[in-house]
N, C-alpha and C positions, 0 to 999 in steps of 0.2 A: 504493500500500500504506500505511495506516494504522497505524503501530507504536505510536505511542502518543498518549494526553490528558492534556491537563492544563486543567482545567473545574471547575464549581462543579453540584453536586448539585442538582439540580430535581424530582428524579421519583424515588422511593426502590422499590422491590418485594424480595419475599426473595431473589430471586437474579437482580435484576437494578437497573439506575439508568438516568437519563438523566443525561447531563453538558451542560452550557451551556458553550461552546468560543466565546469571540466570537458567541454571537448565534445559534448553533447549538445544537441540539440531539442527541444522539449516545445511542441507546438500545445499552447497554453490558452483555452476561450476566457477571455475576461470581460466586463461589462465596459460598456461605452466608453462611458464616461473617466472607467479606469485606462482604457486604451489613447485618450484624447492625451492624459495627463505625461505619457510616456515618450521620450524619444531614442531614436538607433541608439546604438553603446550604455544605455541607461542600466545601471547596477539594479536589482529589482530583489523583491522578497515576497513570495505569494504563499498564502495556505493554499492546499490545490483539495478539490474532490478527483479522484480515479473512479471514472462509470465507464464498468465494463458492461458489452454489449455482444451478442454472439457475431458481430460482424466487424465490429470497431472497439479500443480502448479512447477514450477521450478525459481530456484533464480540464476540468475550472479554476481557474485562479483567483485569490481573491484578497484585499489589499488586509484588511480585518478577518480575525478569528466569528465575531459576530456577523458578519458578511460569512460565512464558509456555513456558520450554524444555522442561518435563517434559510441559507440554499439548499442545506440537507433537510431542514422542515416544511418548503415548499414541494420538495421531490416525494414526501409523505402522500400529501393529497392526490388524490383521481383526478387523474385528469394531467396532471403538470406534468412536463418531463423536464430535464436536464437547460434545454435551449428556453425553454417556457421559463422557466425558475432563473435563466438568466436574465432573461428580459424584463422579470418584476424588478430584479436588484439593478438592470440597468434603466429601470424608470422612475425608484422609487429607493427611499435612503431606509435601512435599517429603522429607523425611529418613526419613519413614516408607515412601513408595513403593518411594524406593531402597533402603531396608534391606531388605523384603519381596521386592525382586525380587534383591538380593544373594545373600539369603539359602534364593532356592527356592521360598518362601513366598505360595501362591497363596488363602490364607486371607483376607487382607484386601479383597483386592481382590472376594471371591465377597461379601463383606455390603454391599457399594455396590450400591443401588439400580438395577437394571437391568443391571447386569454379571452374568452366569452362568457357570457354572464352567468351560464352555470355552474364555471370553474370560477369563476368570480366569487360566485358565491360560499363554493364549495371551502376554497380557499380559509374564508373569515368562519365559517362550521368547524372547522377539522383543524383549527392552528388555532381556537379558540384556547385560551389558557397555556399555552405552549411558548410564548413570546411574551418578554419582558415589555412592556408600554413605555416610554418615556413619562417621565412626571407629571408633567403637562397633561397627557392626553390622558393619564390613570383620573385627573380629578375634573376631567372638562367633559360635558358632555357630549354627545355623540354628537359628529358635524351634521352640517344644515341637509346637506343628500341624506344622509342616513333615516336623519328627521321626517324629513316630507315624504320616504319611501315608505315608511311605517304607517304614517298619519294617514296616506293614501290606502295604504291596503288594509285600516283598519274600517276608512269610510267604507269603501267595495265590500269589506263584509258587514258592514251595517245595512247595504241594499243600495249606496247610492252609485250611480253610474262611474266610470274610473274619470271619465271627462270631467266633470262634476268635484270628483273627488281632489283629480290634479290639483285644478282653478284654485280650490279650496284651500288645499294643503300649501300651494306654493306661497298663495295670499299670509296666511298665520305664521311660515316658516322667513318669510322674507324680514317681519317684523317682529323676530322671534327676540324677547331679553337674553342677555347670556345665562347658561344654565338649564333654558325650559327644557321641561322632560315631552315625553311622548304623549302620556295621559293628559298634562295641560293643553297641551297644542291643538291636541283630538279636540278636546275640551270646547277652544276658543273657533274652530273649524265646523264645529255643531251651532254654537251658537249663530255662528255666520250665517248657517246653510239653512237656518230653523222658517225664515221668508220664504225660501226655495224647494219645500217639503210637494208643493204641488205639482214640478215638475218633474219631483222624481217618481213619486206614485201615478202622477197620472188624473189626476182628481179636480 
């Protein structure tokens, strides 16, 4: 098992490097934004994962030990593979995963390239409790998409139409004080809708 390199840059591409290890060569996928920060001859240091595959060995590189450990807990979930698990960590920072999946919040991870909302979702289910939150997001409540996603699908199963429900939700979530929870918001989203009872029944 290969845990880590420590090499000098030979071969640069956007999301990936070669490392020279003693004489070796080590073709290394790292995230973007890690790739951007590097250039030729650069001395480097990476944790690596080894995913072996019945057709390919391939190696991850990764600047943090907690970068190495959120991309083995992505590789957990259905649905993610190894390139999927890279493209979280290269669109989103360790502190933001965990916030997101602290937080409910399957939004981020649906605008990652090649993740779909079911893996989205899957994602924030299955790595709940598993990642450390940043401080911040442990005592802040869930962001405004999380918010208005709930609020919505609590109206649709109160009977009101999802249109309806949107308008509603987005209305209370835009004006929302810092802190609201989900049950106030519902709350102030009923109240709203209480004029508009005729259009959803029909009466």
């Amino acid at each position: 098992m290969i845990s880590s390199l420590r090499g000098r840059v030979v071969h640069l591409e956007p999301e990936s490097i070669v490392l020279d290890v003693h004489g070796v060569g080590y073709a290394v996928a790292v995230t973007s934004q890690h790739a951007r920060r590097l250039h030729l001859g650069d001395e480097v240091f990476v944790h690596t994962s080894l995913i072996v595959r019945e057709d390919a060995m391939s190696l991850f590189g990764f600047e943090s030990r907690s970068e190495l450990d959120v991309f083995g807990h992505l590789l957990s979930v259905s649905g993610v593979g190894p390139k999927s698990a890279l493209g979280v960590l290269s669109s989103l920072t360790v502190d933001q995963i965990a916030g997101a999946v602290a937080g409910e919040d399957d939004a981020p991870f649906r605008r990652v390239s090649g993740i779909g909302p079911k893996t989205a979702k899957l994602i924030v289910v299955q790595l709940a409790g598993k990642l450390t939150a940043p401080a911040t997001a442990a005592t802040a409540s869930v962001p405004p998409a999380g918010l208005g996603d709930q609020v919505v699908a609590a109206l649709v199963a109160l009977g009101w139409s999802e249109r309806i429900a949107t308008e509603a939700a987005a209305a209370v979530v835009d004006d929302a004080p810092a802190g609201a929870t989900v049950p106030a918001l519902l709350k102030l989203a009923l109240a709203q809708l209480g004029p508009a009872r005729k259009e959803r029944t029909g009466v």
